[in-house]
N, C-alpha and C positions, 0 to 999 in steps of 0.2 A: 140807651139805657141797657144796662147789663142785666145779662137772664142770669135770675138765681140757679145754680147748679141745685138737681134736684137729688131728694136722701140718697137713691140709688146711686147717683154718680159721686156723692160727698163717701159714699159706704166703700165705694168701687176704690176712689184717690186712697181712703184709707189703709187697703188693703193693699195696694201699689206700694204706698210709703213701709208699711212691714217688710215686707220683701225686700225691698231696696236697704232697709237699715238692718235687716239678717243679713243682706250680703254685704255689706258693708263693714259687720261687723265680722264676719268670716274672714271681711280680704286683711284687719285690723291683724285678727287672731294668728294668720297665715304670715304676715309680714313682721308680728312679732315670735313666730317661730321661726322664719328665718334668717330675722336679726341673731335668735338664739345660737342658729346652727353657724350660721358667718362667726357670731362672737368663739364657737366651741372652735371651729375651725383653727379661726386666728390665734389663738391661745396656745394652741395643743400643737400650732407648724410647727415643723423639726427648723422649717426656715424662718431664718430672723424676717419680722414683716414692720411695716412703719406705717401708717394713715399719715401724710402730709396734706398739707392747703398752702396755696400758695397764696401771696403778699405781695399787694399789686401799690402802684402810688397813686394821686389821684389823675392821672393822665391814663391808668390801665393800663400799664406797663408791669409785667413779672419784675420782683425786684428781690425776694426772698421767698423761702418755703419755711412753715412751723409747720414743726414733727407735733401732732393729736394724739395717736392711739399707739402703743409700742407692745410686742408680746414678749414670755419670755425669751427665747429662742433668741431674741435681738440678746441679751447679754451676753450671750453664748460665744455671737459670733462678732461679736465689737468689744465686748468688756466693759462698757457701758451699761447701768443698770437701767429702767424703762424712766425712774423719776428723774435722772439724768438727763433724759431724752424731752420728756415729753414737757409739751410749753415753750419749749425752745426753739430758736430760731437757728438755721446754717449757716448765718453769719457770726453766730455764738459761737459754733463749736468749730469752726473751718475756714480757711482764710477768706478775703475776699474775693479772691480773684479764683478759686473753688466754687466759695458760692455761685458766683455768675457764671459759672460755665455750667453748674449743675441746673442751674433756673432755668438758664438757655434749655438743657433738655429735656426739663422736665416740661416747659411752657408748652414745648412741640407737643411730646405726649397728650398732654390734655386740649389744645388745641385739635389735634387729629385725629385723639383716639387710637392713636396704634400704639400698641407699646416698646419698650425699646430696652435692649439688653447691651450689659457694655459689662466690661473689669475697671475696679477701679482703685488704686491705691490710696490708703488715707495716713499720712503720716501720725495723724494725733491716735491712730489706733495702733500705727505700725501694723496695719494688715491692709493684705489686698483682698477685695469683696467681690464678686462676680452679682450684678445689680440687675435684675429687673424692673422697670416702671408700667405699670396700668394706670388708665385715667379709670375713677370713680366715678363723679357726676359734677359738674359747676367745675371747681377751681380743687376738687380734692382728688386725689391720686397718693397709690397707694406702694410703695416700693418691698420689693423680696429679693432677699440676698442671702449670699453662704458665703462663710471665711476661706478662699480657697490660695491663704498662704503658703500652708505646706506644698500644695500641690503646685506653686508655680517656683518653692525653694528646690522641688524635684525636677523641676523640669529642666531649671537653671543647671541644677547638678549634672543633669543628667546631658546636657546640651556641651557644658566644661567638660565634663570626661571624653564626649564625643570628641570636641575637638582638639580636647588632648593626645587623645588615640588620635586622629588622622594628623594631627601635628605631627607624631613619634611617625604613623605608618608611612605618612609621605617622605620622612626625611631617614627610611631603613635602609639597609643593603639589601635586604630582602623581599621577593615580592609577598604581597597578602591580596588576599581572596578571601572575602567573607559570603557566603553561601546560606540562602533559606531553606527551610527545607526541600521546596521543590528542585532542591540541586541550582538552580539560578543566583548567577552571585546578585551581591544588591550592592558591594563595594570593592572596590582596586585600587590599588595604589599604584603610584608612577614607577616605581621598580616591575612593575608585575607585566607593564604594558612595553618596556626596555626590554625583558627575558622575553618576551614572546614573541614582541613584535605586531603584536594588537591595541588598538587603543583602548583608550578604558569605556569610553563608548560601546565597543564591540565587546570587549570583555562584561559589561556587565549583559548581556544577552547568549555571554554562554556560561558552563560547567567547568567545573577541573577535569572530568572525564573528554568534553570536548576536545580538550589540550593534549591528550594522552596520546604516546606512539600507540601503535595498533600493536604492537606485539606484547605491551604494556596493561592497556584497557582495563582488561580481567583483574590483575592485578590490584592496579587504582581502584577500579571500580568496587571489588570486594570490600577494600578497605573503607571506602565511602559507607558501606551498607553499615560497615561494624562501628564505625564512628555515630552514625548516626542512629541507631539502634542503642544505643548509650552502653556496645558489649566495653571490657578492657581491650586496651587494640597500644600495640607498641610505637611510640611516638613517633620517631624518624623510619624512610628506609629510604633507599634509592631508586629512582627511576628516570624514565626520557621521558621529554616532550618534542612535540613537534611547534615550530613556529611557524608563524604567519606565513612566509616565504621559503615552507619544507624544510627547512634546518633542522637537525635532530642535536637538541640537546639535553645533555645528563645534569640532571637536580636530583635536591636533597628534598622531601617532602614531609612534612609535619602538621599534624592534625587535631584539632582539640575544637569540643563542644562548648558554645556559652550561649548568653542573652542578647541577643541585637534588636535594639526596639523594639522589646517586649515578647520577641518568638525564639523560639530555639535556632542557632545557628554555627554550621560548621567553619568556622577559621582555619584556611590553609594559608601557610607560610611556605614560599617557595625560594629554592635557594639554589642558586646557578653555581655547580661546583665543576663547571670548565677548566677552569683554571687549576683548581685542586689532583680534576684527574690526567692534564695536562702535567703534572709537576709531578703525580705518583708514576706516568706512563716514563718520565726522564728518570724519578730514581730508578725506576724499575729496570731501565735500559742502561744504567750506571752502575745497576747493582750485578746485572747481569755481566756489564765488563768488565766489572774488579773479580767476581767469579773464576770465568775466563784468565785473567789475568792469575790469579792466587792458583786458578787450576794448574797455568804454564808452570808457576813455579815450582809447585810441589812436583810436577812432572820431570821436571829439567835437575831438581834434586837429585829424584828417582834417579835418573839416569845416568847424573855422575858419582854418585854412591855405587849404580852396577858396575860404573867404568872401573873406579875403584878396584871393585870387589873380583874384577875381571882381569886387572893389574896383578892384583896378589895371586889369585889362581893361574896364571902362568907362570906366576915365581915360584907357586907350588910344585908346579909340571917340572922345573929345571932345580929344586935343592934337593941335595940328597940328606941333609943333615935332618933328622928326623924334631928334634926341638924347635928346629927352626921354621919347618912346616907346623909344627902343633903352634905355633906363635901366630906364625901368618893366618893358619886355619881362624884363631880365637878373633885375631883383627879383622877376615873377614865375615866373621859370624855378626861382631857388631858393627860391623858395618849395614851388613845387612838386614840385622835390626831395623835399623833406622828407613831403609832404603822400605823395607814392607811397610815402616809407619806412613810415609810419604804416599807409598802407592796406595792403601787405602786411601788418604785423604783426596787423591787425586780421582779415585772413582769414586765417591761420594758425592752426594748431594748438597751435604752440610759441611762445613769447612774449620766449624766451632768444635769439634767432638768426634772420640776415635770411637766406633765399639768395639772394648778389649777383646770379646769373647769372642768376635769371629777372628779378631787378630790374632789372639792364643791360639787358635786353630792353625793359621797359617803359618807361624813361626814352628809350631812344633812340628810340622811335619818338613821344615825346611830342614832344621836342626838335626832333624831323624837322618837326612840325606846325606848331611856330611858328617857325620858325627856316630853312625853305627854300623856297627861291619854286615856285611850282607849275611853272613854265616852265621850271626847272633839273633834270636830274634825278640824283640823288645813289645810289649803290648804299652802303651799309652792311654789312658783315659783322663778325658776332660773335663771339668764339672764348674761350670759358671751362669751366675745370673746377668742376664745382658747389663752392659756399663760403660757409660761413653764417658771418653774423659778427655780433654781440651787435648792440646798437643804438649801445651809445658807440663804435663805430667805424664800423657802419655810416654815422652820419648825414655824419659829415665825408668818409667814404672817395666818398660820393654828391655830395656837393658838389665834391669834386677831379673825378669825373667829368662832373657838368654842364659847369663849366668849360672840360673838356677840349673836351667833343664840342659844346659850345654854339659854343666859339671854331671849332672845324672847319667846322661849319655857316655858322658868319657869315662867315669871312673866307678860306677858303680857296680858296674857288671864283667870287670875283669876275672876272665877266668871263668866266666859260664856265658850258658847257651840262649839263655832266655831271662827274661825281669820284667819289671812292671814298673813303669811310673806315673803317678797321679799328680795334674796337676788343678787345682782348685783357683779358681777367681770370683770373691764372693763380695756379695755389697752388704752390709749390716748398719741396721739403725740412720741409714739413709744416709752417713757421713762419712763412713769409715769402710776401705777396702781392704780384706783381710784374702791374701795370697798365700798360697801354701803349696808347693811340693815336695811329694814323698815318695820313696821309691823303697823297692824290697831287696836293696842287695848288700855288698859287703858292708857297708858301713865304713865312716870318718874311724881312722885310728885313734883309739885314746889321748894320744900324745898328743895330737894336732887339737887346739882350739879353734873352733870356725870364727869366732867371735875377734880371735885375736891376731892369730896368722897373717903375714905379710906378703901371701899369695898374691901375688898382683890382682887377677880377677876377684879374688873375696875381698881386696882391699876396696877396690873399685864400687860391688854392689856395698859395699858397707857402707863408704862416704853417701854413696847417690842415694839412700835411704833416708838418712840420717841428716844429710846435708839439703837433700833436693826435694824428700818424700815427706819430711822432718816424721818420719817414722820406726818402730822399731824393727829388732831381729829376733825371734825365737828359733832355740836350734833344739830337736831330739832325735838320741841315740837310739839304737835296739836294732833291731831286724831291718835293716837299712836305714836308711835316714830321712829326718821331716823337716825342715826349712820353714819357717811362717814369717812371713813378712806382713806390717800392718804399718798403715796411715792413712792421716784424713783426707780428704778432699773438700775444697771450696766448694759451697753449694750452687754458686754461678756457673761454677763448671763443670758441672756432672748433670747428667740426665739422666734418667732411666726410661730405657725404652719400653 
């Protein structure tokens, strides 16, 4: 027989049962505040989330999953609105042979408990989702995902350009070296591992400075700092490297900063211009022999113009007829013209261009020699802006001047002791050489026209003016005479020094 529980012990259960159904109702309160907080949560993800149950046959076998619970975020990142979603089943919206590969993974999830992250492309969204699965409890499990089709349309891009560029860098003339900033390259191409002689194994464990002659380094090296300091720094210069096996070779180097998977990075391009300065060291030595050669010639001129001029001067020593030495004298003055044109070019450097004004120098005191009596004495002044001028102009522009200052010499100062002549070679307006001498003594008689006259020599400068200088003549009277001669010059052919 059962003992009645007595009031105390019926008062005591009572008070048990309170307590028990406060707490009870605390744990009610607490679990629907944190259904609240799950529900605020899920609502308010930035990430798309889905509540699934999966859908078993009666043998308990996973055979479909129905989407339950959808927030908004899911439209976000599928386009799909949540009533779209929700009630339905993955064989609704995605093919068969989808569903059962996704059942498969989701089964494992909730089977295991571990969750599981994959990408996954859905063609009925045309996007790729980056998925999360968590198992819930029972057969419900919960998925979180983000659209991350841009980001793998970048990567695609980004993956084609790469192999665009190393498609183009592996099939350049050129080496390339691309460089982190630690100075460590991180790419080479097979041109770059040919000029050195390193492989690109090796080459990605060194620098461009590595490569560098030592008498170079400094050089390189500065330029590295400026490159990569982001100063302006001028694209190309020249320098050597040293290869694998001590060869010292001359490249061309150029340098430019960009993006290489996502960090700043130095691109050098190297260019092996062996062959370039191979083929400038042959002009060079071709240039130097035509030199040589052009020098013999104008030498070997020189020389039989003096032979010439050395002919007539003995003929002078043996004629007594005086007309006939003033003839020979005139023949050897232009001759010898010509012979001081040659000798300048033959000591010069340049072989394209005379400078008149040291030759106007030369000539008139040649002139002075045969041409004025020792008992007269004659003051000469010079006045020129230096002016180089080809040889096909020099040679005639020299014989207008013989003429000039020859006639001054013979005829101006007959019958006195002393005169003066000026002779002027000026450059104007950068095209035009205006030549002028003038002298203080008797003067052209009225009668004679310079302009007209059949004087052999003033016929002479007249044509070679006119004909070769395509220049004019101005002539003025008075207190001796002025002479001005002007034409242009080719601008290819004149320099000023």
């Amino acid at each position: 027989m059962n003992k009645k529980p007595t009031y105390e012990e019926l008062e005591q259960r009572i008070k048990e049962l309170e307590v028990e159904s406060a707490r009870l109702k605390q744990a009610e309160e607490a679990i629907l505040g944190s259904k609240k907080s799950l529900r605020c949560l899920f609502d308010s993800s930035a990430f798309g989330m889905i509540v699934c149950h999966l859908i078993r046959d009666k043998a308990g076998k996973s055979v479909d999953f129905e989407h339950l619970e959808v927030n908004q975020a899911t439209q976000r990142q599928t386009g799909f609105k949540p009533e779209q979603l929700i009630g339905k089943r993955a064989s609704e919206i995605v093919s068969a042979e989808l569903t059962a590969r996704l059942v498969q993974i989701y089964s494992k999830v909730v089977e295991t408990g571990k969750p599981h992250r994959y990408e996954e492309y859905f063609s009925v969204y045309d996007r790729t989702l980056q998925i999360g699965a968590s198992h819930i409890e029972g057969d419900l499990f919960v998925l979180t995902f983000v659209d991350i089709s841009e980001r793998k349309q970048a990567e695609v891009a980004l993956r084609e350009s790469e192999e665009n560029f190393r498609a183009l860098a592996e099939n350049a003339n050129d080496g390339i070296l691309i460089a982190v900033e630690d100075g460590k390259s991180s790419y080479a191409n097979r041109r770059t591992s040919e000029i050195t002689g390193y492989s690109v194994s090796e080459l990605l464990k060194m620098t461009i400075r590595d490569l560098a002659h030592p008498d170079e380094f400094e050089k390189i090296n500065k330029r590295y700092k400026t490159i990569i300091a982001g100063k302006p720094f001028q694209g190309q210069y020249e320098t050597m490297l040293i290869t694998k096996d001590g060869k010292e070779v001359p490249i061309e180097l150029s340098s430019a900063m960009f993006i290489w998977h996502g960090q700043p990075a130095d691109m050098v391009v190297i260019r092996d211009i062996s062959e370039r300065k191979q083929g400038e060291e042959k002009v060079k030595a071709s240039l130097k022999e035509k030199e040589m050669f052009l020098r013999e010639i104008h030498h070997r001129v020189k020389n039989n113009l003096q032979i010439i001029s050395s002919l007539l001067d003995l003929r002078i020593i043996r004629e007594d007829n005086q007309h006939v030495i003033d003839v020979f004298q005139d023949t050897r003055s232009k001759i010898q013209t010509m012979a001081l044109i040659h000798s300048q070019l033959y000591e010069s450097e340049r072989f394209d261009r005379i400078n008149m004004g040291n030759y106007v120098q030369n000539l008139v005191n040649y002139l002075s020699s045969i041409f004025v009596d020792s008992d007269v004495e004659i003051t000469h002044v010079i006045e020129y802006t230096d002016v180089c001028l080809s040889i096909n102009q020099a040679i005639p522009c020299a014989l207008v001047l013989n003429e000039l200052i020859s006639n001054a010499f013979k005829h101006a100062f007959k019958g006195r002791k002393k005169g003066r002549v000026e002779i002027s070679l000026m450059m104007k307006d950068h095209n035009k050489i205006v030549l002028t001498v003038k002298d203080n003594g008797i003067g052209i008689p009225e009668e004679i026209d310079i302009l007209k006259t059949d004087s052999l020599g003033l016929k002479l400068m007249r044509n070679t003016v006119q004909d070769q200088l395509m220049g004019k003549i101005h002539f003025e009277s008075g207190a001796g005479n002025a002479i001005m001669v002007e034409f242009k010059i080719v601008e290819e052919e004149v320099t000023l020094v």
